[in-house]
DRENGU-67732 format. One record per residue (C-alpha): residue in one letter; x, y, z. Coordinates in Angstrom, 1 decimal. Layout:
<nodes>
code,X,Y,Z
A,X,Y,Z
...
</nodes>
This chain:
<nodes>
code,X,Y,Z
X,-65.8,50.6,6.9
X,-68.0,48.8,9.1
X,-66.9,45.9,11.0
X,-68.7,43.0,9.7
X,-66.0,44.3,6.6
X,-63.0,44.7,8.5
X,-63.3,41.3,9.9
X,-63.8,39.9,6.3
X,-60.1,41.6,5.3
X,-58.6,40.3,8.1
X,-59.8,37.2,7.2
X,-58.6,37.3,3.7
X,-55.3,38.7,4.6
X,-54.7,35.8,6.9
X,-55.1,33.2,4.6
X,-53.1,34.8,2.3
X,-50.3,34.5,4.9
X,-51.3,31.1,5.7
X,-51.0,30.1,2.1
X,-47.3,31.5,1.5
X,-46.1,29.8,5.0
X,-47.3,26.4,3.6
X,-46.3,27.0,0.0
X,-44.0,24.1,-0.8
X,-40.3,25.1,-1.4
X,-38.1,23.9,-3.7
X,-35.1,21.9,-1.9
X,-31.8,23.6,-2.5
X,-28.6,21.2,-3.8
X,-25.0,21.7,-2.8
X,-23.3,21.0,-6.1
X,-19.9,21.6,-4.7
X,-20.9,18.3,-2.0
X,-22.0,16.5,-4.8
X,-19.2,16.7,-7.1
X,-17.2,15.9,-4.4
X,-19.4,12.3,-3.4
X,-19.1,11.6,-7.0
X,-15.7,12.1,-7.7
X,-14.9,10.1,-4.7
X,-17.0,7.4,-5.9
X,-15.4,7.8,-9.6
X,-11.7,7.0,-8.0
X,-13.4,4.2,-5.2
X,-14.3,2.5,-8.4
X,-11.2,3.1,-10.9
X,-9.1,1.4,-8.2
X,-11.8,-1.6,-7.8
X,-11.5,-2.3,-11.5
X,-7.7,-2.3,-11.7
X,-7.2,-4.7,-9.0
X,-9.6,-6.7,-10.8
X,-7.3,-6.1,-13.7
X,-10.2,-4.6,-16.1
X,-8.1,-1.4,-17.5
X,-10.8,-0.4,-19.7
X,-13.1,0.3,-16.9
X,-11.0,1.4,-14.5
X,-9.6,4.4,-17.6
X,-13.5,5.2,-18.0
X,-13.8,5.8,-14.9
X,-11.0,7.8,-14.2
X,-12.1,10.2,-17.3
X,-15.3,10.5,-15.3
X,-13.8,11.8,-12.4
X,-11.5,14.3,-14.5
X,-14.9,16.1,-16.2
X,-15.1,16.8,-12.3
X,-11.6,17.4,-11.2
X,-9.1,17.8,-13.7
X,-5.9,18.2,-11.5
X,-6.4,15.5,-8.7
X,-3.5,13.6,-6.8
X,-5.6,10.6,-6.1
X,-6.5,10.4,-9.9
X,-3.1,10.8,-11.1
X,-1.6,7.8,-8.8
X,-4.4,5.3,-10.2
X,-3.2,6.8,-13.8
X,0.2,6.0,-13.0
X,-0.5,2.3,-11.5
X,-2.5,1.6,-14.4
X,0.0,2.8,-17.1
X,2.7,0.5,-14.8
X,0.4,-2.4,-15.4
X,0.4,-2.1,-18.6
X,4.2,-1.6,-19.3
X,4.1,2.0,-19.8
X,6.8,3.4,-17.5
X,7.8,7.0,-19.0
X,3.9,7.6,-18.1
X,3.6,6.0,-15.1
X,6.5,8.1,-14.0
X,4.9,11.4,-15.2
X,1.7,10.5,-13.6
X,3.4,9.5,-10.2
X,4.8,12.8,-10.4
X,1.8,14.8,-11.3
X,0.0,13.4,-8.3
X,2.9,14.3,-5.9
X,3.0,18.3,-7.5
X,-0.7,18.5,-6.8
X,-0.4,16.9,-3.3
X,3.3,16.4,-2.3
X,1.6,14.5,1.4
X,0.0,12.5,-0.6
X,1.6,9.2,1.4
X,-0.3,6.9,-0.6
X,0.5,7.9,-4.4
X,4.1,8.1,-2.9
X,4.2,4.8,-1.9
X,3.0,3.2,-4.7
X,5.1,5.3,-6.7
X,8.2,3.8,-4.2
X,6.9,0.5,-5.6
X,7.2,1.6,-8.9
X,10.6,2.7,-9.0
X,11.6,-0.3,-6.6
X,10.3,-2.5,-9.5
X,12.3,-0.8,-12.3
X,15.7,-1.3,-10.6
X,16.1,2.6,-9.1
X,16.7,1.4,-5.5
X,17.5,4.9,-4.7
X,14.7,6.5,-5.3
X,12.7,4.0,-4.0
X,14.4,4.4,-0.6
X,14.3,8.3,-0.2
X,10.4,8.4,-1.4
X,9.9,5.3,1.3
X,11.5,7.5,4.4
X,9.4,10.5,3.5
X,6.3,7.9,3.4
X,7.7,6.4,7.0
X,7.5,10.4,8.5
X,4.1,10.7,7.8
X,3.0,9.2,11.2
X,-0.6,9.1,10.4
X,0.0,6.8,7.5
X,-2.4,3.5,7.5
X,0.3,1.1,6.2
X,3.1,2.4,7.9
X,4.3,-0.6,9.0
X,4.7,-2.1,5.4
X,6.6,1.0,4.0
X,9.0,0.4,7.1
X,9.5,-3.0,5.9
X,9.8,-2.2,2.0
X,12.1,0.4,3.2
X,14.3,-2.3,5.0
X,14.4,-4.5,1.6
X,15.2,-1.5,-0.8
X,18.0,-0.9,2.1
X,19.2,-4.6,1.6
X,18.9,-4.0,-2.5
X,21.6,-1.0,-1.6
X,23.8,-3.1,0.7
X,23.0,-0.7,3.5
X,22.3,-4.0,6.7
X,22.4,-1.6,9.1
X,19.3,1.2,7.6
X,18.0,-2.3,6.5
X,18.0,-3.7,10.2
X,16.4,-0.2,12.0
X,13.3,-0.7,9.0
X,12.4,-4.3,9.6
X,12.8,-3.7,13.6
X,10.5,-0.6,13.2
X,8.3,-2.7,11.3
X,8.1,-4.9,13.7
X,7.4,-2.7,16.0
X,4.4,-1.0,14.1
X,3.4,-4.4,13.5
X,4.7,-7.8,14.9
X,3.1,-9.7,12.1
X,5.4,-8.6,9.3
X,6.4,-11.9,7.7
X,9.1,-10.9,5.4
X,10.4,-8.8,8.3
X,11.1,-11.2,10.5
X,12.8,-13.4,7.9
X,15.3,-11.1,7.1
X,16.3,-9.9,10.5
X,16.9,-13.5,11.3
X,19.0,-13.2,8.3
X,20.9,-10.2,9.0
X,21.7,-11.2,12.7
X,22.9,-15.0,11.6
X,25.0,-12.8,8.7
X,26.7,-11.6,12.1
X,26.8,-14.4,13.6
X,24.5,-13.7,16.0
X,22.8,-17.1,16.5
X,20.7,-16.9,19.1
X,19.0,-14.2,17.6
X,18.8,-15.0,14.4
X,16.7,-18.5,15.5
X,14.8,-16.1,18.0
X,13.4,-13.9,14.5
X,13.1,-17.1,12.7
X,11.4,-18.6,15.6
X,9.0,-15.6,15.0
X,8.8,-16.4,11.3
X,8.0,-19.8,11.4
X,4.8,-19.0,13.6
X,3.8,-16.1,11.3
X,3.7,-18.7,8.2
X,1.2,-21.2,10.0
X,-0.5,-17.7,10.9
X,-0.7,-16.8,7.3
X,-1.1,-20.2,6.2
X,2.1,-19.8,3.0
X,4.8,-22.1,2.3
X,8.6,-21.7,2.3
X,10.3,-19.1,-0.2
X,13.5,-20.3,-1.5
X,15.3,-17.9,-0.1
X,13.2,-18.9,3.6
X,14.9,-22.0,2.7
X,18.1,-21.0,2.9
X,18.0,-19.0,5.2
X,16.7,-21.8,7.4
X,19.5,-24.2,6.2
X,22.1,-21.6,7.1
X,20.9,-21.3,10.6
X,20.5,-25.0,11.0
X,24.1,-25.8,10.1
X,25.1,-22.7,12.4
X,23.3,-24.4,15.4
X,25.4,-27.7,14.0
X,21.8,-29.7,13.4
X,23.4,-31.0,9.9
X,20.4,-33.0,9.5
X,18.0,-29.9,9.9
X,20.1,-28.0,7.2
X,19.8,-31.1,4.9
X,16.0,-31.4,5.0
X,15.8,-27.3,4.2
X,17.8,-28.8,1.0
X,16.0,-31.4,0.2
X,13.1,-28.9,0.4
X,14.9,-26.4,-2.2
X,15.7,-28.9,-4.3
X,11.8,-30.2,-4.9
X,10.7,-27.2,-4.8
X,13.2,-24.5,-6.3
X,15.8,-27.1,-8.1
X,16.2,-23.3,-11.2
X,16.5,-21.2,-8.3
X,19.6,-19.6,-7.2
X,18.9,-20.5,-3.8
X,19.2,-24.2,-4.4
X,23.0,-23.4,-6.4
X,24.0,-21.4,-3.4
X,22.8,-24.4,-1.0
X,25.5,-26.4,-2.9
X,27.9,-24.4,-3.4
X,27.2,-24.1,0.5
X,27.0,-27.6,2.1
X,28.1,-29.8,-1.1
</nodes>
């Protein structure tokens, strides 16, 4: 072969190279990654839909994400709020619990299902799925599981678990209205003045910081510390207050029963 010829191979041989190195390669896809983005997405948008109250949505959704996942904690919890909502409560309860078996850290779902069982009267419950949420140190709303802690404590006539709750609250977070409300309550319960109008003090800011009006029971609370300081006319206004404002409540019977 001569080597005008071997030059000519060389050339050919070359370009075939060239032309596999810029041949155009079909992209590869992680499907795994992408059913994961859309599930999330699926769950992101059940939970927008049931806080705008649009069930129907929210269930299609949810269906969505269990073609992906059938056995997820975070889709079990929105099953079990949703099924709450709608006055379903032995499946609520079965899907609370579902979520927990697949993820028992699952702080969130155990919250919300602490709400749950808060709402249908098993204080209990409530109160031992609230400390486990409390333990979980990396939990974002920590501060407001202290605090329904405290009040499923008060719902169980336990002050003292009650008082160590709001106080840790507090101490997560020092803008936890009802928190400060009810350790002014606790510590005027013991006749601890001073620091019950110190955590009412506290209280009284946090409303204008909020911008919300008097409970009745704020109102009370308020008239009972008044007439502890001895300002009778303080107490009277707090009253006057329940009494436009809350004359069905049992707040307002208790007032006179109280000062009457």
């Amino acid at each position: 072969m001569n080597i005008r010829n071997i030059v000519l191979m060389a050339t050919c041989i070359l370009c075939l190279l060239t032309a596999c190195t810029t041949e155009t390669i079909n992209p590869v896809f992680n499907v795994e990654t992408d059913d994961e983005a859309a599930l999330e997405n699926y769950l992101k948008l059940a939970v927008g839909y049931l806080e705008e109250n649009d069930l129907a949505n929210a269930k299609r959704h949810l269906r969505n994400a269990a073609e992906i996942d059938a056995n997820n904690s975070e889709m079990f919890a929105t099953w079990g709020l949703i099924y709450a909502r709608e006055g379903e409560p032995e499946l609520a309860d079965d899907n609370f619990r579902r979520a927990l078996r697949v993820d028992n850290d699952n702080s969130k779902a155990r919250n919300n299902y602490a709400a749950f069982l808060f709402a249908q009267g098993d204080f209990e419950a409530a109160y031992e799925h609230l400390a486990q949420v409390v333990a979980d140190t990396e939990y974002p709303q920590r501060s407001q599981a202290f605090e329904n802690m405290g009040i499923a404590a008060l719902r169980l006539n336990r002050p003292d678990n009650a008082e160590k709750a709001f106080m840790r609250a507090m101490q997560l977070n020092a803008n936890q209205l009802r928190s400060a409300l009810e350790l002014a309550a606790i510590n005027l319960s013991r006749n601890d003045v001073l620091q019950a109008r110190a955590y009412w003090r506290n209280y009284l800011t946090l409303m204008q910081f909020y911008r919300v009006g008097h409970s009745a029971r704020s109102l009370l609370i308020g008239a009972r510390l008044e007439q502890a300081l001895q300002n009778q006319a303080n107490a009277l206004q707090y009253g006057e207050l329940l009494r436009t404002n809350y004359a069905d409540s049992t707040e307002y019977t208790l007032f006179q029963q109280e000062f009457e």
